[in-house]
Structure formats: structure tokens, C-alpha cells
C-alpha positions as CSV (number, residue, x, y, z in Angstrom):
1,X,0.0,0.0,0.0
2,X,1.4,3.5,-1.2
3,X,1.6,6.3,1.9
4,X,0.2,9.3,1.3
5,X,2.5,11.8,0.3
6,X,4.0,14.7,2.9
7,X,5.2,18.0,2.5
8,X,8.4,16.9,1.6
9,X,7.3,14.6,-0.8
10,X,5.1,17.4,-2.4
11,X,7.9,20.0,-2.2
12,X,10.4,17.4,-4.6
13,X,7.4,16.5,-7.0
14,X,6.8,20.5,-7.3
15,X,10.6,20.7,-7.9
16,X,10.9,18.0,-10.3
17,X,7.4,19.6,-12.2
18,X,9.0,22.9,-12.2
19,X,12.3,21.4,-13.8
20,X,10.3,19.1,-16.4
21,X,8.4,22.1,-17.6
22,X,11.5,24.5,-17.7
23,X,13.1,21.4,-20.4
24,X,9.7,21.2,-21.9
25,X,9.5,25.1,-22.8
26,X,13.1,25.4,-23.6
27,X,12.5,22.7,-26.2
28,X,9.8,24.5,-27.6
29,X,11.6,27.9,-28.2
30,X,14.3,26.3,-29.8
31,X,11.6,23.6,-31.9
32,X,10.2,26.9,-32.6
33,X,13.5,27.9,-34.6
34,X,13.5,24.8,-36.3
35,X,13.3,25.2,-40.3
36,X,12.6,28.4,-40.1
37,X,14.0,30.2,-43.5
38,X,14.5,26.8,-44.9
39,X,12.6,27.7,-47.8
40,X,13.8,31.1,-48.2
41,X,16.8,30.0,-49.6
42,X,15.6,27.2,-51.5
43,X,17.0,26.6,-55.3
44,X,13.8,25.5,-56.7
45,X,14.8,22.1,-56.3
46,X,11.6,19.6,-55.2
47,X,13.8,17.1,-53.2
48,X,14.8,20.0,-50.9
49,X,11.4,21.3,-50.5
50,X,9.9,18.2,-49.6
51,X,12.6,17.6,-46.8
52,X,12.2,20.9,-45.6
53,X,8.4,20.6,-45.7
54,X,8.9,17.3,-43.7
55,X,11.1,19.0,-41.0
56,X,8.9,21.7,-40.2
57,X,6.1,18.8,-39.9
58,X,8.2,16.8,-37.6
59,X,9.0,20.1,-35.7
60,X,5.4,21.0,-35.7
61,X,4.7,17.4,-34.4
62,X,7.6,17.9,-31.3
63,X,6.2,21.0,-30.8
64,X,2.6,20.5,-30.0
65,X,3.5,17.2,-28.0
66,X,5.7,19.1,-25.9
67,X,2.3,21.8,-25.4
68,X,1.0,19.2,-24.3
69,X,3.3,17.7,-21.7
70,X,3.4,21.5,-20.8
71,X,-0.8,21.5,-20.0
72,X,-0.1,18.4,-18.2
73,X,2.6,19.4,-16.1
74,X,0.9,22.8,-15.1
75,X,-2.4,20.5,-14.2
76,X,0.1,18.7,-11.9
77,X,1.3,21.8,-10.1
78,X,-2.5,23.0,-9.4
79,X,-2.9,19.6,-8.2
80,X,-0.3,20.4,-6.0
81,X,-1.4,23.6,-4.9
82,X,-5.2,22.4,-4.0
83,X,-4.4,19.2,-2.4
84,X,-5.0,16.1,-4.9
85,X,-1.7,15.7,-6.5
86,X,-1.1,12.0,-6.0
87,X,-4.6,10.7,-6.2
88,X,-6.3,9.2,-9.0
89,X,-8.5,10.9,-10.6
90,X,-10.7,7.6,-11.8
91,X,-10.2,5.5,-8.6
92,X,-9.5,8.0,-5.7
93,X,-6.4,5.5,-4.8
94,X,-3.1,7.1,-4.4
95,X,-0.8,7.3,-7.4
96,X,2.5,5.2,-6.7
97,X,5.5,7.4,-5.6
98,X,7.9,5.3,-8.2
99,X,5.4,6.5,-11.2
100,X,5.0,10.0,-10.0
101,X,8.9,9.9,-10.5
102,X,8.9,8.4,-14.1
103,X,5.9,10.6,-14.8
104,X,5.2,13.3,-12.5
105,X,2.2,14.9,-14.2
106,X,0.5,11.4,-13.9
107,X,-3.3,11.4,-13.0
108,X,-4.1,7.8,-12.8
109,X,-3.0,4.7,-11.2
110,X,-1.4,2.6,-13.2
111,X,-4.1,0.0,-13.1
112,X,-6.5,3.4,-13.8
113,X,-4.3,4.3,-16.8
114,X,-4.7,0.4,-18.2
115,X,-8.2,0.3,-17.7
116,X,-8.8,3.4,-19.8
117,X,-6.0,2.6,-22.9
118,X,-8.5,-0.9,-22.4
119,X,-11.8,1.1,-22.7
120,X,-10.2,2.8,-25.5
121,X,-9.4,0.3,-27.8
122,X,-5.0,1.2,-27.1
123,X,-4.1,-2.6,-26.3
């Protein structure tokens, strides 16, 4: 059985939020720089413009998957701040302190997070 979590515990999951999100938006301002100009400087040739097309697809993909991580990881901290970090949001169980370090914006037990991928066709 997982304990709840303490102050302590609270104060190194906001830390470790706080650090995810700082990589997360860093990525993004420099994703954001990605291809930009690419085809500026192009020479007409197709190959080139397709490659560069597909970069800034790929950046675009990186980009709104790290947004997202971003929502998630802000969702965390309130969760934080008004008391029900830690507990899942479909069982009311507590979240294990070993996922909340592999994923700290988790809101689901991992037997929460299976049912659901199960309910949604992901397995």
C-alpha cells in the first residue's frame, strides 16, 4: 500500500514539475526555430522542399506534444497547490511514488491508466 505523500514529498514532485516544464519550454523555443528560413533559400529544387516541408512537420509534431506535456505538467502543479496531487483521478487510490517519478504529471493509477487505454481500444 502506497503512503500518502507529505510535504516533503510534495515540495520534490513540485521541484521535479518545475524542472520538467523548464526542459519542456526550452525545447519549444528552440523547436520553434526549427526550419525556419529553410525555404527562403531554397533553389527550386523539389527534393529539398519536400525535406524541408517534412522537418517543419516533424518540428510542428515535437512542438505540439511538448504543449502538451506543458498542459499536463501545469495541471500537476495545481494539483499540487489544491491538495489532490497523487490521487487518481478515476479510482481515488493514491498514485505510486515510483510513477509519479517516471511521470510526474500522472493522474491515474497505473491500473486506472490500463483500464482506460482498455476502454479505449489502445491494447
Amino acid at each position: 500500500m502506497t503512503r500518502k505523500l507529505n510535504k516533503k514529498d510534495l515540495d520534490f514532485f513540485r521541484s521535479l514539475l518545475l524542472e520538467k516544464r523548464a526542459i519542456a519550454t526550452g525545447d519549444l523555443s528552440s523547436l520553434n526555430s526549427f526550419g525556419n528560413g529553410d525555404l527562403d533559400g531554397a533553389a527550386g529544387d523539389e527534393a529539398d522542399l519536400g525535406s524541408s516541408a517534412s522537418q517543419q512537420a516533424f518540428a510542428l509534431s515535437l512542438m505540439e506534444n511538448e504543449a502538451q506535456v506543458v498542459r499536463e505538467i501545469d495541471e500537476a502543479l495545481e494539483r499540487i497547490d489544491n491538495g489532490t496531487y497523487g490521487i487518481c483521478q478515476k479510482s481515488g487510490k493514491q498514485i505510486a511514488k515510483a510513477r509519479l517519478q517516471a511521470i510526474p504529471w500522472a493522474k491515474l493509477t497505473i491500473e486506472a491508466q490500463r483500464d482506460e487505454e482498455e476502454s479505449n481500444g489502445w491494447s
